[in-house]
Structure formats: structure tokens, C-alpha cells
KOLKE-6816 format. One line per field, with one value per residue: residue number from 1; residue in one letter; chain; y, z, x of N, C-alpha, C in turn. Coordinates in steps of 0.001 Angstrom, whole numbers, plus 500000, padded with zeros to 6 digits. Example, Ala and Ser with C-alpha at 12.3 -4.5 7.8 and 13.67 -1.06 7.14 Angstrom:
seq	[1; 2] .
type	[A; S] .
mol	[A; A] .
nv	[494310; 497750] .
nw	[507800; 507080] .
nu	[513190; 512850] .
cav	[495500; 498940] .
caw	[507800; 507140] .
cau	[512300; 513670] .
cv	[496700; 500030] .
cw	[507800; 507870] .
cu	[513200; 512900] .
//
This chain:
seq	[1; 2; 3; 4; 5; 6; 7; 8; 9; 10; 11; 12; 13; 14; 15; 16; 17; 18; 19; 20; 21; 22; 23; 24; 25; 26; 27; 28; 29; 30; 31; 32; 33; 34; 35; 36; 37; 38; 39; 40; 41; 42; 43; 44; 45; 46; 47; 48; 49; 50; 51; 52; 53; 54; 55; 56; 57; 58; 59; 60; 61; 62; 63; 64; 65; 66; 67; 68; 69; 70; 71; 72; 73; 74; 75; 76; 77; 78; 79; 80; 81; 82] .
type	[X; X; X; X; X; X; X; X; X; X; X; X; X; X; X; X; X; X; X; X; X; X; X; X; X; X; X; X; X; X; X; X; X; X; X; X; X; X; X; X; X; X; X; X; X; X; X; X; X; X; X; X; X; X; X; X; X; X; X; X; X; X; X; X; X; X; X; X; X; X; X; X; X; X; X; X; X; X; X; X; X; X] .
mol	[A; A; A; A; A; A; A; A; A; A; A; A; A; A; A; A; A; A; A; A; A; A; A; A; A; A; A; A; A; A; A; A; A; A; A; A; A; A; A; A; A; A; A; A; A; A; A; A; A; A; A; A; A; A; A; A; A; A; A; A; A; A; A; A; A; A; A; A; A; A; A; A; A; A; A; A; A; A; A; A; A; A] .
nv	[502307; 505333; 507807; 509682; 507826; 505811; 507792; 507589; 505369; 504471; 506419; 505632; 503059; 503755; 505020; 502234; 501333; 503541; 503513; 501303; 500356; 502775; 502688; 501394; 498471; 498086; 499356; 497562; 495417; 496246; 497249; 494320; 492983; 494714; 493832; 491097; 491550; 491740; 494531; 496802; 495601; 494737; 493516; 490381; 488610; 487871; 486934; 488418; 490783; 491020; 490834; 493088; 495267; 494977; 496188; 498464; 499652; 499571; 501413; 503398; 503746; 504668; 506944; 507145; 508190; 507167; 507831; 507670; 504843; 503923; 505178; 504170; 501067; 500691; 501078; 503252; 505802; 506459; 505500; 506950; 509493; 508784] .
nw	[110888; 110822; 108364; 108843; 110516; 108263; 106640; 108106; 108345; 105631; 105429; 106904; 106312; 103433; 104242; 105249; 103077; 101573; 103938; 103316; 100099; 099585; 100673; 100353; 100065; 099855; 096876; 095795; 095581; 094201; 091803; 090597; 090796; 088765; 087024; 086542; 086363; 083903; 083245; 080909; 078852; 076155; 077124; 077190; 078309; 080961; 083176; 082941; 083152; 085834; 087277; 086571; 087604; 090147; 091300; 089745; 091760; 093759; 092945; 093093; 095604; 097186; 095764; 093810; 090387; 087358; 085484; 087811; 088148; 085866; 084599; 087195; 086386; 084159; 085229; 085561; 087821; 090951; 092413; 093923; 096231; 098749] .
nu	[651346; 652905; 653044; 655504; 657303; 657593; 658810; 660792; 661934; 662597; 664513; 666804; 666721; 668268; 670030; 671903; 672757; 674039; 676077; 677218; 677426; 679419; 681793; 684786; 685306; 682655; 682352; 683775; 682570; 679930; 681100; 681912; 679553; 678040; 679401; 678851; 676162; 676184; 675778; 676189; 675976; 673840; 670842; 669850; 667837; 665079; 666225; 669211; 668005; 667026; 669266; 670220; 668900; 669352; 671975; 671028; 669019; 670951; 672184; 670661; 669752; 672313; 672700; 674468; 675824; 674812; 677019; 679287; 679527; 679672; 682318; 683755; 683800; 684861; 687318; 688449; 688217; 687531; 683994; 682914; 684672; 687349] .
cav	[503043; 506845; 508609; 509844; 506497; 505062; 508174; 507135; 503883; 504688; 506979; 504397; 501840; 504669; 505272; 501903; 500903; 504234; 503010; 499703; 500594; 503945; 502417; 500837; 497102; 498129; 500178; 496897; 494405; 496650; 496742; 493117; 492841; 495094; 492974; 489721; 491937; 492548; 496003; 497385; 495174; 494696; 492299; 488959; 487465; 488330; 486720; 489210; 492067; 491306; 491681; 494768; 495659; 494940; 497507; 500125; 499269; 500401; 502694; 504492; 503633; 504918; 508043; 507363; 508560; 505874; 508256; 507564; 503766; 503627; 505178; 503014; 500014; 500846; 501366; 504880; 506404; 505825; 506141; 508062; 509737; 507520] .
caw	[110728; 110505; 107239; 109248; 110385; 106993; 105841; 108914; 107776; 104469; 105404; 107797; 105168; 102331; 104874; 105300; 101402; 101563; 104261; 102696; 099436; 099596; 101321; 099655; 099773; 099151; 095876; 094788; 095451; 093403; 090785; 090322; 090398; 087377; 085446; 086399; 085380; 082069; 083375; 079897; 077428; 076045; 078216; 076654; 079089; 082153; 084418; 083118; 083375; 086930; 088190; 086342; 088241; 091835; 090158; 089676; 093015; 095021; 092644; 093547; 097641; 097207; 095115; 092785; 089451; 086196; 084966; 088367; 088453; 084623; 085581; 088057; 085945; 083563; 085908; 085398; 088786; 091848; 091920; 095225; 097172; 100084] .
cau	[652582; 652337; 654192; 656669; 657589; 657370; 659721; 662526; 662472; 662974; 666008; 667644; 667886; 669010; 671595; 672235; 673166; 675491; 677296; 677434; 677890; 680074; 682791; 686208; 684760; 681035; 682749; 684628; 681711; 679440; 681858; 681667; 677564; 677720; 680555; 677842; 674932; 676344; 675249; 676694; 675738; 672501; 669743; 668672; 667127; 664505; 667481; 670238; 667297; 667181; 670610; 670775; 667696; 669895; 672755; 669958; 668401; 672043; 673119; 669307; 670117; 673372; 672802; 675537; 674985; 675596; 678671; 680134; 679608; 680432; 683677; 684784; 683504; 685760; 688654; 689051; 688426; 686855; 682825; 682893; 685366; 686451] .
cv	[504402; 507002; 508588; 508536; 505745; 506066; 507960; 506218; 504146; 505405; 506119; 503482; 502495; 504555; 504013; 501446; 501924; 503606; 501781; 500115; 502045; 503461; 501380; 499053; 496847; 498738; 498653; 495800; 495075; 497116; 495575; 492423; 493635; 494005; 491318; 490081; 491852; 493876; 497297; 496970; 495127; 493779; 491214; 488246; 488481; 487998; 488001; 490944; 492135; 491712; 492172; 495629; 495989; 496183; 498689; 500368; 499966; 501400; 504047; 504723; 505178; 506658; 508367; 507416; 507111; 506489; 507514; 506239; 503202; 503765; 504198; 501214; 500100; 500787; 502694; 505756; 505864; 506142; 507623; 508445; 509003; 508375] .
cw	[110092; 108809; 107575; 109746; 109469; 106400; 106906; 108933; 106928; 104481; 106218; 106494; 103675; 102772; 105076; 104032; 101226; 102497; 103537; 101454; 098965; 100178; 099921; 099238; 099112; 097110; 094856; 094472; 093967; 091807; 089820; 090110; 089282; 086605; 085242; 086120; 084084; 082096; 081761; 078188; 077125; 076345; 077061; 076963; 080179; 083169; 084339; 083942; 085267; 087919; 087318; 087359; 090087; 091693; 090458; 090700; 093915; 094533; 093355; 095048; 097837; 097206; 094554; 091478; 088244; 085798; 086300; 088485; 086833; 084560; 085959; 087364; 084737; 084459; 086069; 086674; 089734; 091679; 092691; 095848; 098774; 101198] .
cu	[652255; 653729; 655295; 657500; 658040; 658803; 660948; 663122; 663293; 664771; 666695; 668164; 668581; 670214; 672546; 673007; 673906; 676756; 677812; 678561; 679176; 681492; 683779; 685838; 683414; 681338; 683224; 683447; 680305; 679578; 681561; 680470; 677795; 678340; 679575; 676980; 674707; 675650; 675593; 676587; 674463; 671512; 669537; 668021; 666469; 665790; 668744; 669622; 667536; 668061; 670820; 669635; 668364; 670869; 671985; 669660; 669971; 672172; 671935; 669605; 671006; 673648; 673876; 674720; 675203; 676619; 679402; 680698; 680325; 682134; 684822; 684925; 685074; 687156; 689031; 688889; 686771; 685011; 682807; 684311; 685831; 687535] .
//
């Protein structure tokens, strides 16, 4: 597999975790993985570390920032524009 290859992959499935996640259902489901991460509280365990690790992992896909997902976690406004 050449680079370029390797980097159209790479953008295919970026693109796919925006569509996913960027959308009105992907927005609410990702919501709800933080509130089971305990994305906000402080880790005690390798298990909580990890689904905060899935969290980090879309929000990186995604290219949402943590204000925007904090935000919406809170309730206070949407992450993204939909």
C-alpha cells in the first residue's frame, strides 16, 4: 500500500465518523458515551480510562473540539451546527 493510499484511507474513514458523528443522532449518541465514560470526572479505573479513550477517539475523527462537546454535554448548545 503506497502513502497515498494509506492517506485516502485515512480520509474516507475521517469522513466517515463526521458523517456519523456530526449528524443529529451521531450528536445525541455521543452525548451519551461521554455521560458512560464519566468523560468529566476523574478516571479510577483502566476500564473508565478506556471509554474515555473511544470519546477522544471521535471527538479526534470528528474534529470537534472538547469546548464544543463539553457544551453540548452540559446541555447548553449544540456541538456542531446541523
Amino acid at each position: 500500500m503506497t502513502e497515498e493510499d494509506i492517506e485516502a484511507k485515512n480520509q474516507e474513514l475521517i469522513r466517515a465518523y463526521q458523517l456519523t458523528f456530526n449528524s443529529q443522532a451521531g450528536q445525541t449518541v455521543l452525548i451519551d458515551l461521554m455521560s458512560f465514560g464519566k468523560f468529566r470526572v476523574p478516571i479510577e479505573d483502566r476500564t473508565d480510562e478506556g471509554k474515555r479513550q473511544v470519546v477522544l477517539r471521535i471527538m479526534s475523527m470528528t474534529q470537534l473540539s472538547t469546548e464544543q462537546l463539553y457544551a453540548a454535554y452540559r446541555g447548553k448548545i449544540s456541538p456542531r451546527p446541523l
